[in-house]
VEXVOMI-298641 format. One line per field, with one value per residue: residue number from 1; residue in one letter; x, y, z of N, C-alpha, C in turn. Coordinates in steps of 0.001 Angstrom, whole numbers, plus 524288, in hexadecimal, padded with zeros to 5 digits. Atoms other than C-alpha are relative to their C-alpha. Layout:
k NUM  ...
r A  ...
n.xx X  ...
n.yy Y  ...
n.zz Z  ...
ca.xx X  ...
ca.yy Y  ...
ca.zz Z  ...
c.xx X  ...
c.yy Y  ...
c.zz Z  ...
//
This chain:
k 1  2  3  4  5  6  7  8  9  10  11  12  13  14  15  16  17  18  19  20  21  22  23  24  25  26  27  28  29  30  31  32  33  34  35  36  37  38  39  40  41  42  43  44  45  46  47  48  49  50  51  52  53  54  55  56  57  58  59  60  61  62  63  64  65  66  67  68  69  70  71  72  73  74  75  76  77  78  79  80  81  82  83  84  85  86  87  88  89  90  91  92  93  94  95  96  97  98  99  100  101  102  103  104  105  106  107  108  109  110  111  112  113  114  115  116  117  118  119  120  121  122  123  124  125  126  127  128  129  130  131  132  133  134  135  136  137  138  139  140  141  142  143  144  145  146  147  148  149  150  151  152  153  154  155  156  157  158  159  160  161  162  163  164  165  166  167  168  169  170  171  172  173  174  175  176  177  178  179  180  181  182  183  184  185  186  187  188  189  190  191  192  193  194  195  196  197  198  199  200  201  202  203  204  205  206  207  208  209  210  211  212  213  214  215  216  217  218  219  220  221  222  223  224  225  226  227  228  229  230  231  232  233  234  235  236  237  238  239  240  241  242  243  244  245  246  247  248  249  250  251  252  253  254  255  256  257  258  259  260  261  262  263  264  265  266  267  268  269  270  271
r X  X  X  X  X  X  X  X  X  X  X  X  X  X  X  X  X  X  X  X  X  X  X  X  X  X  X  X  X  X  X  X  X  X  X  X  X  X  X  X  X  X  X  X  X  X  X  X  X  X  X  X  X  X  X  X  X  X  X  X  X  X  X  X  X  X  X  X  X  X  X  X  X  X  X  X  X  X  X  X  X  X  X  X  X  X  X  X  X  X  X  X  X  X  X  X  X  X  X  X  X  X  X  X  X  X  X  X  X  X  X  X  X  X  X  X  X  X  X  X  X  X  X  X  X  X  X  X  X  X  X  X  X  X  X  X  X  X  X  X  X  X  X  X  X  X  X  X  X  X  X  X  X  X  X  X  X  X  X  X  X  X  X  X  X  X  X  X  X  X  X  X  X  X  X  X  X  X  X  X  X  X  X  X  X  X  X  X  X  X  X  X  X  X  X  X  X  X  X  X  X  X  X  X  X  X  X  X  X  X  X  X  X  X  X  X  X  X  X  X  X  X  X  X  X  X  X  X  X  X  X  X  X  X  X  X  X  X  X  X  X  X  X  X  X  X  X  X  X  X  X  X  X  X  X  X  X  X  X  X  X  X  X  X  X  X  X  X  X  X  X
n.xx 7FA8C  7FBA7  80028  7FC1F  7FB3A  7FEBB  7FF7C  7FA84  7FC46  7FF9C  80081  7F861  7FCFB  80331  7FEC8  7FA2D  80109  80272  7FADD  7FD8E  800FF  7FF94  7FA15  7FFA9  7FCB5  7FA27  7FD83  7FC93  7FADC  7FC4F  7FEDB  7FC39  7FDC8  7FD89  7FDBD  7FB01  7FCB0  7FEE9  7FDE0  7FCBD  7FBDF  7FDFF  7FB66  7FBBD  7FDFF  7FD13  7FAAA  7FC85  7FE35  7FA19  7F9DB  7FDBD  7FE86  7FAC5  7FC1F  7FCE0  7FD50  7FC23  7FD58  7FCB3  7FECA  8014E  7FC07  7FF58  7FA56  8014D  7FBE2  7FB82  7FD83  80475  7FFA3  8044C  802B7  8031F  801C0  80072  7FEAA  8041B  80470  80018  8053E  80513  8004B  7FDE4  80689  80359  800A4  8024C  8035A  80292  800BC  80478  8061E  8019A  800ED  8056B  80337  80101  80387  804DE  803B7  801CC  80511  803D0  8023D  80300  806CD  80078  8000D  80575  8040C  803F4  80438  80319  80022  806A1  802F8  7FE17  802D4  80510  801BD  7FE94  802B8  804BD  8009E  7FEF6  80532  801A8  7FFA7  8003F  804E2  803AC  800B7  7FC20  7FAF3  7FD40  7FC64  7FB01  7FE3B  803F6  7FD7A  7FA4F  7FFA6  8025A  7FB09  7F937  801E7  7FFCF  7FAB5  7FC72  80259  7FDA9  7FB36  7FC40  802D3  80036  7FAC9  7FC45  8032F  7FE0D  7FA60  8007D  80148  7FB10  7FAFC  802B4  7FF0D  7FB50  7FB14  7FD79  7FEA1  7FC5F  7FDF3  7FFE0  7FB6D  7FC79  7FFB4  7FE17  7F9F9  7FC83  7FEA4  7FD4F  7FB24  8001C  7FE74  7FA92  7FCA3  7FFD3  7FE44  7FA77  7FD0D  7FD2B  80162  7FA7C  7FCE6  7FF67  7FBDF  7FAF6  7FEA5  8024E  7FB52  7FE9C  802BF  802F3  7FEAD  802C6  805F2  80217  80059  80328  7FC52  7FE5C  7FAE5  7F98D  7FE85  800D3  7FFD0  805EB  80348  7FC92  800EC  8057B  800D4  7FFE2  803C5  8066F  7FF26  7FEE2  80450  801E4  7FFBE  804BB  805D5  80112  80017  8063E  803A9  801A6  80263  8058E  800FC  80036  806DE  80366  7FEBB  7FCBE  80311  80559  8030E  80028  802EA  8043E  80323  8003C  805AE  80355  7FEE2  7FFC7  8065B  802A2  7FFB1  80475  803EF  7FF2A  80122  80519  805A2  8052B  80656  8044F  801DE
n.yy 7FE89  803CB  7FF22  7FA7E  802F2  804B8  7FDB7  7FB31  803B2  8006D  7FB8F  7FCB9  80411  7FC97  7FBBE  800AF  802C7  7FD49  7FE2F  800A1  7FF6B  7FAAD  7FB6F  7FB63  7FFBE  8013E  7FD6F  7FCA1  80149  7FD85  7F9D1  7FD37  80371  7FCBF  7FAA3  80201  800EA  7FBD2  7FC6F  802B2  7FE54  7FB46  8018B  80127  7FBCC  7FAD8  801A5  80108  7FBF9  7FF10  802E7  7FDAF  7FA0C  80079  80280  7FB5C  7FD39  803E8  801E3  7FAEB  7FAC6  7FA7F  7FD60  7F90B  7FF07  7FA88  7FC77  80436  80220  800D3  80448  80382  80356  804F1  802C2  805DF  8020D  7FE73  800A1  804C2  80339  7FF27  80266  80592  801A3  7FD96  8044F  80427  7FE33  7FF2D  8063B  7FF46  7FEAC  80382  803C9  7FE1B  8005C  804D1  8020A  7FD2B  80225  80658  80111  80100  803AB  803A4  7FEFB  8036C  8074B  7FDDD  7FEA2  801D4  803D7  806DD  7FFBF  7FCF2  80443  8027F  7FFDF  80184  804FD  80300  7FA29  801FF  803D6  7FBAC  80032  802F8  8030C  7FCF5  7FC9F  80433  80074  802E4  7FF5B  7FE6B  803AD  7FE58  7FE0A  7FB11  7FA5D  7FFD9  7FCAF  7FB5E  7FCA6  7FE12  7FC57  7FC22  7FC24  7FD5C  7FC95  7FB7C  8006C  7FAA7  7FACB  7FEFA  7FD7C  7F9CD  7F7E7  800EA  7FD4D  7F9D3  7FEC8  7FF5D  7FCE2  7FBE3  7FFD3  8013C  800B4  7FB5F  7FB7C  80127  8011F  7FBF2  7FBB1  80180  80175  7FABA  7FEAF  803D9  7FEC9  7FC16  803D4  80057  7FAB9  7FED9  80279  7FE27  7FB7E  7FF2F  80042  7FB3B  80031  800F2  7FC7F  7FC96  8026D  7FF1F  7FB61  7F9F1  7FC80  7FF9B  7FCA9  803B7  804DF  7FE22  7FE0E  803C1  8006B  7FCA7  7FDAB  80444  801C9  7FB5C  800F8  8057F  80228  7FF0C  8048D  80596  7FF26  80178  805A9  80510  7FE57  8017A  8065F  802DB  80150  803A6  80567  800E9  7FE14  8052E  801FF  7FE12  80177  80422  802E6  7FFC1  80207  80584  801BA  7FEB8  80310  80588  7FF52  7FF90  80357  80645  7FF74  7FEC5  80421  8038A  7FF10  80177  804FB  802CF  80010  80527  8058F  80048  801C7  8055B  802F8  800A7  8015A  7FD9A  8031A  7FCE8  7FFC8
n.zz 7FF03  7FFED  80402  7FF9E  7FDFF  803AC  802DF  8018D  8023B  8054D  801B2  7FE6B  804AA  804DF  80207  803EA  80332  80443  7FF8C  8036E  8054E  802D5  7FE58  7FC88  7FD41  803CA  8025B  7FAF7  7FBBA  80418  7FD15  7FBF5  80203  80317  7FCC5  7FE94  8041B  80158  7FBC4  80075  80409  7FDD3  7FC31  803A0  8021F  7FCA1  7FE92  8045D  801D1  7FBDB  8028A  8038D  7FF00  7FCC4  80302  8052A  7FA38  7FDE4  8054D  8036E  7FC45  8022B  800CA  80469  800B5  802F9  80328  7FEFC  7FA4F  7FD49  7FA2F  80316  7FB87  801CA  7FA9C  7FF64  7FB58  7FBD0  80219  8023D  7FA81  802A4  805B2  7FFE6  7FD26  803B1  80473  7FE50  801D4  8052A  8022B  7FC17  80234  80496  7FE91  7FE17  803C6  80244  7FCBE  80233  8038B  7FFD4  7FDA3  8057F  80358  7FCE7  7FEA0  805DA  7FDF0  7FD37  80165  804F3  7FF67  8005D  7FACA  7FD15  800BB  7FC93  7FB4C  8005B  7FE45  7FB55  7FDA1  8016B  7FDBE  7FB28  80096  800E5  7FBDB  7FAB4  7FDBF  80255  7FAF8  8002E  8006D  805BA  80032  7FFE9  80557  800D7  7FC21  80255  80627  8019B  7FD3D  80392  80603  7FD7B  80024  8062E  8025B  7FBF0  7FB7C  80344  8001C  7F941  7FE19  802E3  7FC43  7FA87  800B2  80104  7FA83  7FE47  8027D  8008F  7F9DF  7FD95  803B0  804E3  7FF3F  7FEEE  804DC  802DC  7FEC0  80106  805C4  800D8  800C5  80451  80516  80079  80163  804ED  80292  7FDB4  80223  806FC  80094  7FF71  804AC  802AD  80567  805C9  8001B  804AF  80424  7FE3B  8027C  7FD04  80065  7FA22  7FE42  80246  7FD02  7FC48  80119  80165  7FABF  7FC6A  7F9CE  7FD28  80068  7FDF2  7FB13  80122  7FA3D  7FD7F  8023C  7FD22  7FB25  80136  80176  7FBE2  7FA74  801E4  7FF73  7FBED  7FFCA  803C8  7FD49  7FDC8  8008A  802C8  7FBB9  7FF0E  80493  80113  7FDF6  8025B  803D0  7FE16  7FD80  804C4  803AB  7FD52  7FCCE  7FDFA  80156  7FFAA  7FCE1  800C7  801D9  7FBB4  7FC02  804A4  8020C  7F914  7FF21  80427  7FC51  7FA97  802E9  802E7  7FBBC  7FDEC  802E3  80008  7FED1  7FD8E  7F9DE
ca.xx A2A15  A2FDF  A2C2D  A3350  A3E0D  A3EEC  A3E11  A4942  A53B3  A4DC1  A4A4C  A59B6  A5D8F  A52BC  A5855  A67A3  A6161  A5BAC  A69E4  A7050  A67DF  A67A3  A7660  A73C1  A7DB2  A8930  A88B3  A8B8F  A9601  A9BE2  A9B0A  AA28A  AAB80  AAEC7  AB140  ABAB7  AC0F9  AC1DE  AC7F9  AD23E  AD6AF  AD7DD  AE02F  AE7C9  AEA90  AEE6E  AF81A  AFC65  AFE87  B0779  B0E62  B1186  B14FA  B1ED3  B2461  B274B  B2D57  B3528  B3C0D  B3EFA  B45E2  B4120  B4931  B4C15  B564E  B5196  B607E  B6762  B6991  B5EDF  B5C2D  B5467  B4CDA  B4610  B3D32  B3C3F  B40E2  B3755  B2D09  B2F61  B26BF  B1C60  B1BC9  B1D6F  B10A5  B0985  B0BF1  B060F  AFB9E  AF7E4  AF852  AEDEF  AE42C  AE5CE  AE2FA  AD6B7  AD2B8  AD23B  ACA7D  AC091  ABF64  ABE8D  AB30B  AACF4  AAD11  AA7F8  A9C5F  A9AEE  A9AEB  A9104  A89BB  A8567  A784A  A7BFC  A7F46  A71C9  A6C90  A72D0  A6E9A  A6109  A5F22  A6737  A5D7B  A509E  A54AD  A5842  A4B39  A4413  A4944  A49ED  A39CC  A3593  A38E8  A44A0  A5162  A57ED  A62AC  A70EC  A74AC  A698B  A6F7B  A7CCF  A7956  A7292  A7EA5  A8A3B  A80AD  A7DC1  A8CAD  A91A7  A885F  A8AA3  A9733  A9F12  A958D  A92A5  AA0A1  AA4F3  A98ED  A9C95  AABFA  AA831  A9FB4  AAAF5  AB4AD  AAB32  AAA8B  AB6FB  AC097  ABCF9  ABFCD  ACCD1  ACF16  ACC28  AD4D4  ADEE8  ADED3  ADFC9  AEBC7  AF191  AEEEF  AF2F4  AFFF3  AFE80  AFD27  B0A62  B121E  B0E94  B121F  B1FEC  B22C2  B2D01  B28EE  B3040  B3AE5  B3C4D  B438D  B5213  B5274  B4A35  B512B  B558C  B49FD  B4054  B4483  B412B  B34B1  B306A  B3332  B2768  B2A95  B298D  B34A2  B3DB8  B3AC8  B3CA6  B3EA3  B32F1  B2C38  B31DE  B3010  B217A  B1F90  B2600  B1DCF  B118B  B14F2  B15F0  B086E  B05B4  B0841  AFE18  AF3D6  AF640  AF6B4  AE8F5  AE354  AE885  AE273  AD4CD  AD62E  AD941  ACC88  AC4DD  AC8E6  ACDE2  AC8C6  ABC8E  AB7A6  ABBE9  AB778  AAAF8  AA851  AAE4B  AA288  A99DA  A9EC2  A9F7D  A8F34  A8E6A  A94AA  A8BCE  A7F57  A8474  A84E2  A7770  A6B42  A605F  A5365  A47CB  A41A4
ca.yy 2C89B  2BBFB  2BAF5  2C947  2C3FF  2B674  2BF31  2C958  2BEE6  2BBE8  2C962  2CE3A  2C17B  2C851  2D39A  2CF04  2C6EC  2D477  2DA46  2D236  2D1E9  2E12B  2E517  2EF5C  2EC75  2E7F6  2F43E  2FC14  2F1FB  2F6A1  303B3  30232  2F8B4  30344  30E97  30517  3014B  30FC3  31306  30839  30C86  31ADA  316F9  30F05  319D4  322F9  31917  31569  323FB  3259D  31A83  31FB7  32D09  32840  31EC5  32A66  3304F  3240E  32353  33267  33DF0  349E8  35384  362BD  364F3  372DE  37689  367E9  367F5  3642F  35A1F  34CDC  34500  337A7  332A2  3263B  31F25  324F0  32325  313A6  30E35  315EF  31231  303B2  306BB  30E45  30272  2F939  30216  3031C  2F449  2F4B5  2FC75  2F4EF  2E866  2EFE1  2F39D  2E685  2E256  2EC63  2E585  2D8BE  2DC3F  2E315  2D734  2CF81  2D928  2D567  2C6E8  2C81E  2CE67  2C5B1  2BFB3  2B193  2B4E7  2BCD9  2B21B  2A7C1  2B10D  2B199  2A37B  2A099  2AD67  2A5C3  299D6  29F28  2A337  29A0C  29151  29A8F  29E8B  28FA5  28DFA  285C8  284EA  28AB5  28154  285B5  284AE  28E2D  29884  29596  29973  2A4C2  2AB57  2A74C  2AD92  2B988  2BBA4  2B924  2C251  2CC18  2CB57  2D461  2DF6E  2DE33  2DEF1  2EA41  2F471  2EF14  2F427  30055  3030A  30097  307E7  313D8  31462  311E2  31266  31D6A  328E2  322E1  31FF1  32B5A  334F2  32A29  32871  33864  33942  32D85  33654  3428F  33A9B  33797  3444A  347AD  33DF4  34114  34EC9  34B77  3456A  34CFF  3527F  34EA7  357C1  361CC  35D20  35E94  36A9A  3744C  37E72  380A4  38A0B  380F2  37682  38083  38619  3789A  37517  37640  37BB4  36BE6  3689A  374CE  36D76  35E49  35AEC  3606A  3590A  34C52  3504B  35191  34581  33D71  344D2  3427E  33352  330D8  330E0  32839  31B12  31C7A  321CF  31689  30DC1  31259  31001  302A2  2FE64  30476  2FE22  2F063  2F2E8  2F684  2EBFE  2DF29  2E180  2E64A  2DED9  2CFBE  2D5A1  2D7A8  2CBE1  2C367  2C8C1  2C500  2B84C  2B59E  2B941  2AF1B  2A43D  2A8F5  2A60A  299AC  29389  29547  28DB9  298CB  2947F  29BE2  2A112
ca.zz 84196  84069  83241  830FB  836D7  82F2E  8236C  824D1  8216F  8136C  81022  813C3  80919  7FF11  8002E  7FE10  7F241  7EC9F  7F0DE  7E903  7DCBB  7DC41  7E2A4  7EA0C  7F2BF  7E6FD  7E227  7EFB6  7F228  7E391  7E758  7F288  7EBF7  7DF95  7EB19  7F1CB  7E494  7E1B5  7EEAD  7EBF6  7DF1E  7E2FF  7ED7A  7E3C4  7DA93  7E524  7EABA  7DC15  7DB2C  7E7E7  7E4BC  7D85E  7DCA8  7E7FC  7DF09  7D52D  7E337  7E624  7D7B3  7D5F4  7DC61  7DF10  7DAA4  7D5EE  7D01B  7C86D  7C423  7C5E5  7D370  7DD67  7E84C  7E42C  7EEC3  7ECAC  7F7B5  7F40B  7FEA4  807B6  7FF86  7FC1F  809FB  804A9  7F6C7  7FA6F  80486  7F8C1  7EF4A  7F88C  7FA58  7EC33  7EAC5  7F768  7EF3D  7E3B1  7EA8F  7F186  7E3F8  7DFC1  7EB13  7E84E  7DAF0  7DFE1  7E90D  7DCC2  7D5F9  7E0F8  7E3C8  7D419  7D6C5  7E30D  7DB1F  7CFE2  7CD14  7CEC8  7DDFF  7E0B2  7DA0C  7E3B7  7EDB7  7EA17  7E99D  7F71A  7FBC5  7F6F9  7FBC8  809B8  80A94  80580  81024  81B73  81900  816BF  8259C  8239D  828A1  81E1E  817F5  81BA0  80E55  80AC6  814D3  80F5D  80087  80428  80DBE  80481  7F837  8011E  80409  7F61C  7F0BC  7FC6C  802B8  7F921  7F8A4  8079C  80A85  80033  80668  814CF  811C9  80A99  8165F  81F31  816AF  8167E  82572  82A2E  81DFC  81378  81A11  81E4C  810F2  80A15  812C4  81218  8021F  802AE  807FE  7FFC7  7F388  7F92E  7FBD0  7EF62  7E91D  7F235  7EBF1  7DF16  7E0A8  7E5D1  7D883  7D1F7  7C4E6  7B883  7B7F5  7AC07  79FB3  7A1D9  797D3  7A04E  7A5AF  7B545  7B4F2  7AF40  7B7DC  7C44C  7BF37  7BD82  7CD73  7D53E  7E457  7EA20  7E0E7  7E675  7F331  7EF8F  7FEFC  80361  7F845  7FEEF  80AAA  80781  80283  80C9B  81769  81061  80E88  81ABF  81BE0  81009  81655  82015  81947  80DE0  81933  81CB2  80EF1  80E91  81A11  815F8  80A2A  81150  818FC  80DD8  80431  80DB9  81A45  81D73  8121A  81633  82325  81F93  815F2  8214C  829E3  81DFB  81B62  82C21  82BC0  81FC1  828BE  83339  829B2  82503  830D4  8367A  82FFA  82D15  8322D  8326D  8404C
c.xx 803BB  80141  8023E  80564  802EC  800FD  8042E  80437  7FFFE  7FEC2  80587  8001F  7FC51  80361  80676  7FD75  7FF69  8057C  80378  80006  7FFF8  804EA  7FFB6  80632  807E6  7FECF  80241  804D2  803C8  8018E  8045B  8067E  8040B  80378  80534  80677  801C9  80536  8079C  8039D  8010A  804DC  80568  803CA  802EF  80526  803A3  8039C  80398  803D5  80306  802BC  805AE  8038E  803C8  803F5  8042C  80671  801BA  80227  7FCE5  8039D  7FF34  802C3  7FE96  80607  804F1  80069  7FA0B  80034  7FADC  7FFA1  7FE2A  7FE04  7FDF3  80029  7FBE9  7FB34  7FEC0  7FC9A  7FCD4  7FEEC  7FF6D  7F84F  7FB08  7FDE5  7FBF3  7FA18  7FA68  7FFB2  7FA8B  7FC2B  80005  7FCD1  7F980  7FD72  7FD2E  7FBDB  7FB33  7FC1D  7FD4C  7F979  7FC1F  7FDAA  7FD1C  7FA36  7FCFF  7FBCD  7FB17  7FBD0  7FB33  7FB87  8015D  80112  7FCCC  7FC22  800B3  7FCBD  7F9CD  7FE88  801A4  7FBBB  7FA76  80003  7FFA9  7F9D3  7FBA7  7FFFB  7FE8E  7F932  7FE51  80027  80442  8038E  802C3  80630  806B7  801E3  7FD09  80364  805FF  7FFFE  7FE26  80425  8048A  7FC71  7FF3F  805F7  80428  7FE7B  80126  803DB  802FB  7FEC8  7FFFC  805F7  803E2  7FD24  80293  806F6  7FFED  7FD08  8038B  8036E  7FD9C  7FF5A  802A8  804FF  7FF48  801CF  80755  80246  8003E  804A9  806AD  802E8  800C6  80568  802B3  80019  801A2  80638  800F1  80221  80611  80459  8007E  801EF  805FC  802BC  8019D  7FE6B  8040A  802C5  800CF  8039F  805F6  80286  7FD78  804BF  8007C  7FAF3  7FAE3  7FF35  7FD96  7FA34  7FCBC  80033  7FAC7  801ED  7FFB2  8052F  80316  7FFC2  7FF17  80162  7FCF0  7FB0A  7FFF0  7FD5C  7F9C7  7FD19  80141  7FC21  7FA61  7FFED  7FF7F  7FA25  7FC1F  7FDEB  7FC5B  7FB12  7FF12  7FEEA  7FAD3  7FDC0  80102  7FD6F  7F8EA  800DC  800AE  7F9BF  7FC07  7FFF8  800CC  7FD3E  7FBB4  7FCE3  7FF68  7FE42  7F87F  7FE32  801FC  7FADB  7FA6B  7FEA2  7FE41  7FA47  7FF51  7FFB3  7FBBC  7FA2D  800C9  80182  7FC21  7FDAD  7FC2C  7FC5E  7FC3D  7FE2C  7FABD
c.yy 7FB92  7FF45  803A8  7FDA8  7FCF6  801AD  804CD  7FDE3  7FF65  804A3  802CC  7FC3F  80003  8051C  800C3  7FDED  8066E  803CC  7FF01  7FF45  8061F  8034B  803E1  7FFB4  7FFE6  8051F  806DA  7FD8F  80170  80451  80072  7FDE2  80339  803E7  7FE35  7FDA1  80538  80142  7FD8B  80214  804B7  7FF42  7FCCC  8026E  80434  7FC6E  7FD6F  805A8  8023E  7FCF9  802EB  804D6  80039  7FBF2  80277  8027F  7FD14  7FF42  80576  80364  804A9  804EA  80524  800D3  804C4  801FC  7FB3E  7FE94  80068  7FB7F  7FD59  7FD41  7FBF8  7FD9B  7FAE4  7FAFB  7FF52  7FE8C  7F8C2  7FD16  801EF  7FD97  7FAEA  7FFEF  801E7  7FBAE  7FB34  800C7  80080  7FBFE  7FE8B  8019B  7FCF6  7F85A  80166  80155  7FB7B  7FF67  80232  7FEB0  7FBAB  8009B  804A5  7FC81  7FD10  802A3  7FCD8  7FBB9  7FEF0  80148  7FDE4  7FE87  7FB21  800B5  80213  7FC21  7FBFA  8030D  7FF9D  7FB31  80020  802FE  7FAD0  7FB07  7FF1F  80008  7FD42  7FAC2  801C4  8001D  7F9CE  7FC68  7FA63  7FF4E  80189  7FD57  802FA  802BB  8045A  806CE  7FF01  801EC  80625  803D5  7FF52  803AA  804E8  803E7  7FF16  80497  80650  80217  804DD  80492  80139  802CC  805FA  803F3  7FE29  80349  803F4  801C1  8002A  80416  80625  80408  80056  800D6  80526  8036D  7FFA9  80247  80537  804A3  7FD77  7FF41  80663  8008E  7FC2A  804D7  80594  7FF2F  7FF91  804CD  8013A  7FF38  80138  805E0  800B6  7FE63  8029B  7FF2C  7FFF2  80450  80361  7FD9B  80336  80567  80524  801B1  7FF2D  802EE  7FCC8  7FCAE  803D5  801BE  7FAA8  7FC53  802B5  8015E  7FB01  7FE4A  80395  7FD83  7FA0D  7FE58  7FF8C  7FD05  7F9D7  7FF78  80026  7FBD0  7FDA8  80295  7FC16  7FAA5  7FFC9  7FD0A  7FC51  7FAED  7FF12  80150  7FA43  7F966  7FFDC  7FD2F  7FC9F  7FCCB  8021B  7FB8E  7F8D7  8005C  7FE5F  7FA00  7FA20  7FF8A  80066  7FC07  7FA53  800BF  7FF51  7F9B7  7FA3B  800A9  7FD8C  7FA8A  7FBBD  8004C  7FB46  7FA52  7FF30  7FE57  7FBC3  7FC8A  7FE2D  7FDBC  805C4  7FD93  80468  800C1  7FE39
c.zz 7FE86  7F8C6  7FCDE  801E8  7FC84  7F9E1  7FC75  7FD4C  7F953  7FD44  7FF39  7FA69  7FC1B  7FF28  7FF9D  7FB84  7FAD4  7FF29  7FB8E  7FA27  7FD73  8004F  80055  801C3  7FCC7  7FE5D  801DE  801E2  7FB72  7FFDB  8020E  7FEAA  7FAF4  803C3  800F1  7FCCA  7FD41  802B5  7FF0C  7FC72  7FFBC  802D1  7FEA3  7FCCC  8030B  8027D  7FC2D  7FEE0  80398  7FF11  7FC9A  7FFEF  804F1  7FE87  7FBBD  803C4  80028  7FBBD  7FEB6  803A8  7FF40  8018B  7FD5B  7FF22  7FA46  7FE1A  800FB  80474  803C4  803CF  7FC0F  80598  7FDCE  805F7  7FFB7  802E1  8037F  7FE02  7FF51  80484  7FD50  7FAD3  7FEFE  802AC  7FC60  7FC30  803B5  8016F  7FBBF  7FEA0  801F7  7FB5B  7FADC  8014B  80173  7FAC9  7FD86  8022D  80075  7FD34  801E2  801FE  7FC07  7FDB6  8024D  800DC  7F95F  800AF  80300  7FBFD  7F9F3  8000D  8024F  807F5  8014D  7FEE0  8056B  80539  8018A  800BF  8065B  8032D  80208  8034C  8063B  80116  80032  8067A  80509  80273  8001D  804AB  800E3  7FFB4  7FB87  7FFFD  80064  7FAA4  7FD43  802CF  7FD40  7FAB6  80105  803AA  7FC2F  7FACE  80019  8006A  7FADD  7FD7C  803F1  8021F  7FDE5  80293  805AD  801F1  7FD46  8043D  805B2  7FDE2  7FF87  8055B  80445  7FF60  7FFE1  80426  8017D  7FCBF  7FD48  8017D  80247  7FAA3  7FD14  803D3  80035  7FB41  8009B  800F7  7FCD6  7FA84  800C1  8014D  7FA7D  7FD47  801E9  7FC91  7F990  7FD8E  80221  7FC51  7FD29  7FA24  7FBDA  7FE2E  7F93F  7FB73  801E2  7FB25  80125  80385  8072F  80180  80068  803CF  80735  7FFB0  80115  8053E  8031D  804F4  802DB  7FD90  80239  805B5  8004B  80609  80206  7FD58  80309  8053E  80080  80072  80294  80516  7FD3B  7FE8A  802AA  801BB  7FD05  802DE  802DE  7FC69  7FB8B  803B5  8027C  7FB24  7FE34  80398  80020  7FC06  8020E  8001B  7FBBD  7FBDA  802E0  804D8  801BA  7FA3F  7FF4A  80611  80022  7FC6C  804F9  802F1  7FCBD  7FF82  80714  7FFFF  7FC85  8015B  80313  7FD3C  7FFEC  8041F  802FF  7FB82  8011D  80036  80036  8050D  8009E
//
């Protein structure tokens, strides 16, 4: 038993060694790493595409004027808090996209030969010392925990997040990103369509009114109801996207990095 025992330790640091020469694990933390870089730039596009759609709002009237005379509205005004919280928004996921790449490139990085190499030796040496019934030298335990969490730390911390975010976040997210683009859609359908050349006729010019323009108030009136609700829900999907991206994952490699202290303090000795 004791021999069983004394044994579990270098068998676990065999089997990160075979971890990191075959990446198993780098290419579940890329996985989760593309999804989250997906989710980002979706969420980008949809709040490039509200912007854009209540900025076309902010800059035009909407107006009927089928025989010259008509009433023109512009809700611009009302609309300018939002549009200000949309833009800051859409900066948010561009920043979170980034950060996506970055920890792409880092699983990357992690993942070259000359660091599995490194870990292999610090592995062997480890070992070597531990079975030969001799205090094992500090510095020994110190190459083989920082070579462990360069080679690991990324990957560990992307699946730990997605795990997190899977549990506790997607289902948020996804009914919260729905209504953003049915918002969306909204806005895009209160943009007034480019009016008829100025040589169609009075008849032309009505035929060519669908039944929301004969009621440009109620259009309005639409649209600011159904805003109201924007703000929170974008409000929601930037503080997922904190978690996701900032949060839970300096949470998590803090906890990582706090076990690495906790190693590197004790001498390993054999029992």
């Amino acid at each position: 038993m004791d021999w069983i025992k004394k044994s579990l330790l270098p068998l676990f640091l065999v089997a990160l060694v075979a971890s990191s020469w075959l990446s198993p694990f780098d290419s579940v933390a890329i996985e989760k790493v593309d999804a989250g870089l997906k989710r980002a730039l979706v969420s980008f596009a949809t709040a490039r595409a509200l912007n854009a759609a209540i900025s076309v709002l902010q800059g035009t009237s909407i107006a009927v004027e089928p025989a010259g005379v008509g009433v023109s509205l512009a809700p611009g005004e009302a609309l300018d808090p939002l549009n200000d919280l949309i833009e800051s928004f859409s900066n948010l996921m561009l920043i979170a996209s980034v950060s996506f790449g970055i920890q792409h490139v880092l699983i990357g990085i992690g993942g070259h030969w000359l660091l599995s190499t490194v870990l292999t030796v610090a592995t062997l040496l480890w070992c070597a010392l531990y079975f030969w019934r001799a205090p094992v030298s500090p510095w020994a335990t110190r190459l083989l925990v920082v070579s462990v969490v360069l080679r690991f730390a990324i990957p560990a911390v992307t699946v730990g997040t997605d795990v997190l975010f899977q549990n506790f976040l997607a289902q948020e997210y996804s009914a919260t990103h729905s209504r953003i683009e049915a918002g969306t859609s909204e806005a895009q359908k209160s943009i007034p369509q480019s009016p008829l050349s100025e040589n169609a006729g009075i008849w032309d010019k009505i035929k060519s009114l669908s039944p929301q323009d004969l009621n440009p108030a109620g259009k309005i009136d639409r649209l600011l109801k159904a805003a109201e609700e924007w703000p929170e829900q974008i409000v929601r999907l930037m503080v997922i996207f904190l978690l996701e991206t900032l949060i839970i994952p300096l949470g998590l490699l803090w906890i990582l990095l706090a076990s690495a202290r906790t190693c590197l303090r004790g001498e390993a000795s054999p029992r």
